[in-house]
C-alpha positions as CSV (number, residue, x, y, z in Angstrom):
1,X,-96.5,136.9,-71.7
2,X,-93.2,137.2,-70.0
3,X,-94.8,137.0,-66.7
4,X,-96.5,133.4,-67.7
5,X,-92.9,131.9,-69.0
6,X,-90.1,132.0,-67.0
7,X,-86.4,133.0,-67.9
8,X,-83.6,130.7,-68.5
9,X,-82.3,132.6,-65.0
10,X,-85.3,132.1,-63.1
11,X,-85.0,128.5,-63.6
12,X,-81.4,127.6,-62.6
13,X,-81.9,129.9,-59.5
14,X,-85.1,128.1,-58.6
15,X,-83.2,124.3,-59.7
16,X,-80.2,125.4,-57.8
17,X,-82.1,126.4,-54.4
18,X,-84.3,123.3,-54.8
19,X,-81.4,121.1,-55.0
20,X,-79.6,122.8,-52.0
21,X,-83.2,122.4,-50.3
22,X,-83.2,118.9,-51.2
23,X,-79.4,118.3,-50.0
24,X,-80.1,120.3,-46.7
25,X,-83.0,118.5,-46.0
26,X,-81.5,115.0,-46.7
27,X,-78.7,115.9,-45.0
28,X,-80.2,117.1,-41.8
29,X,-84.3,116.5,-41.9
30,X,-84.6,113.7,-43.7
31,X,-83.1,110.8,-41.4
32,X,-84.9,112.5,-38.3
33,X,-88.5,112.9,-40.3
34,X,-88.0,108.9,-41.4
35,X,-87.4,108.3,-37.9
36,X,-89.8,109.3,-36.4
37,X,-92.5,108.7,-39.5
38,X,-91.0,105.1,-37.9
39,X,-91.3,106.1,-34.2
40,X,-94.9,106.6,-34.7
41,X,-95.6,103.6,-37.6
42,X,-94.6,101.3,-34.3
43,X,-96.0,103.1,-32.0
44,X,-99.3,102.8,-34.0
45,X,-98.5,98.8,-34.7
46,X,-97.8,98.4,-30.5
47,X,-101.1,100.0,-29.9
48,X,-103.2,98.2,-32.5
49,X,-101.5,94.9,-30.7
50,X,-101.9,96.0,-27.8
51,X,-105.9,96.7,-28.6
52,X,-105.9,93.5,-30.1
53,X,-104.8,91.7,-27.1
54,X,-106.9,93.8,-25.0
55,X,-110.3,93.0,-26.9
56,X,-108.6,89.4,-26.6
57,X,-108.6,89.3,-22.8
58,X,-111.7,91.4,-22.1
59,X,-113.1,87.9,-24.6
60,X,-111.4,85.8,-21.7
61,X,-112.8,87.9,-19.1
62,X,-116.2,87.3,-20.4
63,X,-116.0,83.8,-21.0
64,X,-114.4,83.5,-17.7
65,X,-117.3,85.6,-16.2
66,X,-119.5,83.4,-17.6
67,X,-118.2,80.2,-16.4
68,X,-118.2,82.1,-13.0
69,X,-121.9,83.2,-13.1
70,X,-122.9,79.3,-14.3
71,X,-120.9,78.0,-11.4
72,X,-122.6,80.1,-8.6
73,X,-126.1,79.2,-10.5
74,X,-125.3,75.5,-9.9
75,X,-123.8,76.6,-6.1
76,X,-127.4,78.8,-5.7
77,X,-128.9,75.8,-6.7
78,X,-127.3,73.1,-4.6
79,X,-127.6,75.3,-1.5
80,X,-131.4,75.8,-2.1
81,X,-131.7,71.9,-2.5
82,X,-129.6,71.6,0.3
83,X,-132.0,74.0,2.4
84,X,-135.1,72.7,1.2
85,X,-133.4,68.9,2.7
86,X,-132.4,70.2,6.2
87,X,-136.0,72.5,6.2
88,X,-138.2,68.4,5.7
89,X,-135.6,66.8,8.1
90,X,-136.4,70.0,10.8
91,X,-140.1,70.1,10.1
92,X,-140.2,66.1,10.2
93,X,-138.2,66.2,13.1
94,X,-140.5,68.5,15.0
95,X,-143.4,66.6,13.8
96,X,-141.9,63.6,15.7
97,X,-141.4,65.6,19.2
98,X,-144.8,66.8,18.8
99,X,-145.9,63.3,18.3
100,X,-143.7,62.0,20.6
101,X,-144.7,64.8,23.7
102,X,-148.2,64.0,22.3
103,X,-147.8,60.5,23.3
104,X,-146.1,61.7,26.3
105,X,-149.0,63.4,27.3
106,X,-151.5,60.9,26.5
107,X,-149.9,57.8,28.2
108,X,-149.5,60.4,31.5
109,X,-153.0,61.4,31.1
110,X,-154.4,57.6,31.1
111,X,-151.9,57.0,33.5
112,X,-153.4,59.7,36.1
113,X,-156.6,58.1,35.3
114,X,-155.9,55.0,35.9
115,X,-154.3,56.2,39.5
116,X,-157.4,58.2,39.6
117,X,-159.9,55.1,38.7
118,X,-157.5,52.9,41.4
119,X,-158.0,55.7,43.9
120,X,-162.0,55.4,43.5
121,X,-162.1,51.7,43.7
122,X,-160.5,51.8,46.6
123,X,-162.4,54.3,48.4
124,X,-165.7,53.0,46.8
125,X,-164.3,49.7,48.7
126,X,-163.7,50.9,51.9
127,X,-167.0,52.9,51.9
128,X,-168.4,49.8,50.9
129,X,-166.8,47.8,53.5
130,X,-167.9,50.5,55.9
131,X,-171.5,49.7,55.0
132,X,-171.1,46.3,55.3
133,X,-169.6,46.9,59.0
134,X,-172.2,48.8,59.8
135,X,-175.0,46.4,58.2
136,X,-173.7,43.4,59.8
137,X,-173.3,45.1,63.3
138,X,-176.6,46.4,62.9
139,X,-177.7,42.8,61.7
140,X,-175.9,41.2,64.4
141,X,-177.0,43.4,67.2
142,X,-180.8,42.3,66.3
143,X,-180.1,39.1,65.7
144,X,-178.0,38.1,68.1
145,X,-179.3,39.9,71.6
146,X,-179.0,36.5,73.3
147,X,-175.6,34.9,74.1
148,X,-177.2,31.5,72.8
149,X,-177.6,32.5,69.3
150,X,-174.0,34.3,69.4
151,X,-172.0,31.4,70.6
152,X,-173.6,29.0,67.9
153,X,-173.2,32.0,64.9
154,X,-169.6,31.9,66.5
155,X,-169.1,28.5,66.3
156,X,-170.4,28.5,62.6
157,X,-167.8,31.0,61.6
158,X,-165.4,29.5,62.7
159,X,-166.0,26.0,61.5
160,X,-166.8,28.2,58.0
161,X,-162.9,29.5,57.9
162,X,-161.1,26.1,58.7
163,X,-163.0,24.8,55.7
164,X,-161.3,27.2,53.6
């Protein structure tokens, strides 16, 4: 049993080495433990801020994102109308050149047939005329073989185109 309880020795050594312990280690480890028990306390608060105001702007960042992605949408969407505006003016516009040379073409097409038509009647005139010379000549030549019936068909004429 003397091994379980402990002498009256046993225990001022032990209370006199615990409270030189204790005095050492306020003296010289306790300031420097508290410190830096401190040092880190701080440390951890600037970190948690610091994660805190991270998770805060990484929230900005997304709402900002967002706003970002909504305003290219509406600048995607302005740009399409704009191209789908200039693609009618361009296919309207060509419509009206082809229209326009269509025209073009047409109105120089009936032109060259009325030069064409023009170009007919007046050959089909002179051919005609032609015929007539020739008819009349050939007419007059049988008809008028004496110098009697000349000078009277003459004479007719002539009265014929004072008339007029």
């Amino acid at each position: 049993m003397n091994l379980v309880t402990p002498d009256f020795g046993l225990l001022f050594w032990m209370l006199l080495s615990f409270t030189i312990l204790l005095f050492l280690l306020k003296k010289f480890a306790w300031k420097p433990i508290v410190d830096i028990l401190k040092s880190r306390d701080e440390s951890i608060e600037k970190a948690l801020l610091s994660a805190e105001n991270a998770k805060k702007e990484l929230e900005d960042l997304k709402r900002e994102q967002e706003r970002m992605r909504k305003e290219i949408l509406v600048e995607r969407d302005h740009l399409l109308s704009e191209a789908m505006v200039v693609k009618e003016n361009i296919i309207e516009e060509a419509k009206h050149q082809a229209k326009a040379e269509a025209d073009k073409i047409v109105q120089e097409g009936f032109m060259t047939l009325e030069h064409k038509k023009h170009q007919v009647l007046a050959e089909l005139k002179n051919q005609v005329a032609e015929l007539s010379i020739t008819l009349v000549e050939n007419v007059l030549t049988k008809t008028m073989a004496d110098e009697v019936k000349q000078g009277e068909y003459i004479k007719e004429l002539l009265n014929d185109i004072t008339l007029n």
